[in-house]
N, C-alpha and C positions, 0 to 999 in steps of 0.2 A: 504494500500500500504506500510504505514514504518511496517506493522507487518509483510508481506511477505518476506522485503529486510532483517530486522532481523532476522526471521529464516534461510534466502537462508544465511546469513553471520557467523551464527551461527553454518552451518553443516557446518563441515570441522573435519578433520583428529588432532587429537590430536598430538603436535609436540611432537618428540622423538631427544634425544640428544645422542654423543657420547664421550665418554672419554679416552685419556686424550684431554685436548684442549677445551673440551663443544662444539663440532661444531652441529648443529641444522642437522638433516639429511633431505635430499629433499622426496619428496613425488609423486610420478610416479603415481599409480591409488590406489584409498583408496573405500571403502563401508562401511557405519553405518547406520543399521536400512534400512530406503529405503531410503535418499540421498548418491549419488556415485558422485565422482570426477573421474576425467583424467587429471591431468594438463598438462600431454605429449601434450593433443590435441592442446597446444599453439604455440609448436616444431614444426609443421609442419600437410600438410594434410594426411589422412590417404590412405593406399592401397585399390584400391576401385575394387573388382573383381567379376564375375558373380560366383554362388555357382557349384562346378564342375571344374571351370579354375586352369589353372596353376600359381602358385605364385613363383618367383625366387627370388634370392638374390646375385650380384656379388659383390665378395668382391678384391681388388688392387692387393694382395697377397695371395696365395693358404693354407687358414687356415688348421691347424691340424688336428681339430676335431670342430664342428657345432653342436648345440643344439638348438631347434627354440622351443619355447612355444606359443600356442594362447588360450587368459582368463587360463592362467596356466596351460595347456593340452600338453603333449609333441604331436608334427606331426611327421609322417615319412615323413623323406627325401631320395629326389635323391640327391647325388651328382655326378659334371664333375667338374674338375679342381676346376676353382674360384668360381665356382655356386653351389651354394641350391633348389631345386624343389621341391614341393609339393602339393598337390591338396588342393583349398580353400572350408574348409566345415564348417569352425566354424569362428566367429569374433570375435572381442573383441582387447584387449590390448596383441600384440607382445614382445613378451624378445628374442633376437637371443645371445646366448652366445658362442663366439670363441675363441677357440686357435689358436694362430700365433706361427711360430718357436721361435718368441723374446716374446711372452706374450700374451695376453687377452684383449679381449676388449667384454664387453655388450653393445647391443643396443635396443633401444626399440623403438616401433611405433605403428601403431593401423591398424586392417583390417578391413574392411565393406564389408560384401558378401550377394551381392542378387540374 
């Protein structure tokens, strides 16, 4: 049992720093060898949708331009005004990258498609 807890302690993602400042950068989803992380999945539960549905995204303000990735696969989209559409066919870890008239904002979350 402690050789378990120290291997499962032992995978993890090599910290990476940035300069100036040395700030530690965060770690969204990592893979070495066959242990994988998500630590996203503590942020919240993921989109959970049958494979074939529709997946949206409303956003407050009518972004520029939308970029949605899933397990790092660009999807087409529909867009309407505030909203993003797309058919769920792949899961994995979500990147939605936007432009606002005043700037950008990434977010990220996770899909589960059965």
């Amino acid at each position: 049992m402690l050789v378990a807890a120290f291997l499962l302690a032992a995978a993890r993602p090599p910290a990476a720093f940035a300069e100036p400042g040395h700030l530690r950068l965060a770690v969204s989803s990592w893979c070495l060898g066959s242990a994988c992380g998500a630590p996203i999945s503590a942020s919240g539960k993921p989109i959970v949708a049958p494979r074939g549905s529709t997946i949206s995204i409303g956003f407050s303000v009518a972004p520029k331009s939308v970029r949605v990735t899933v397990s790092g696969a660009p999807v087409k989209l529909t867009r309407r005004g505030s909203f993003v559409y797309w058919t769920a066919h792949r899961m994995g870890g979500m990147t939605v990258n936007v432009t606002f008239p005043k700037g950008f904002v990434t977010y990220v979350g996770r899909i589960v498609v059965r």
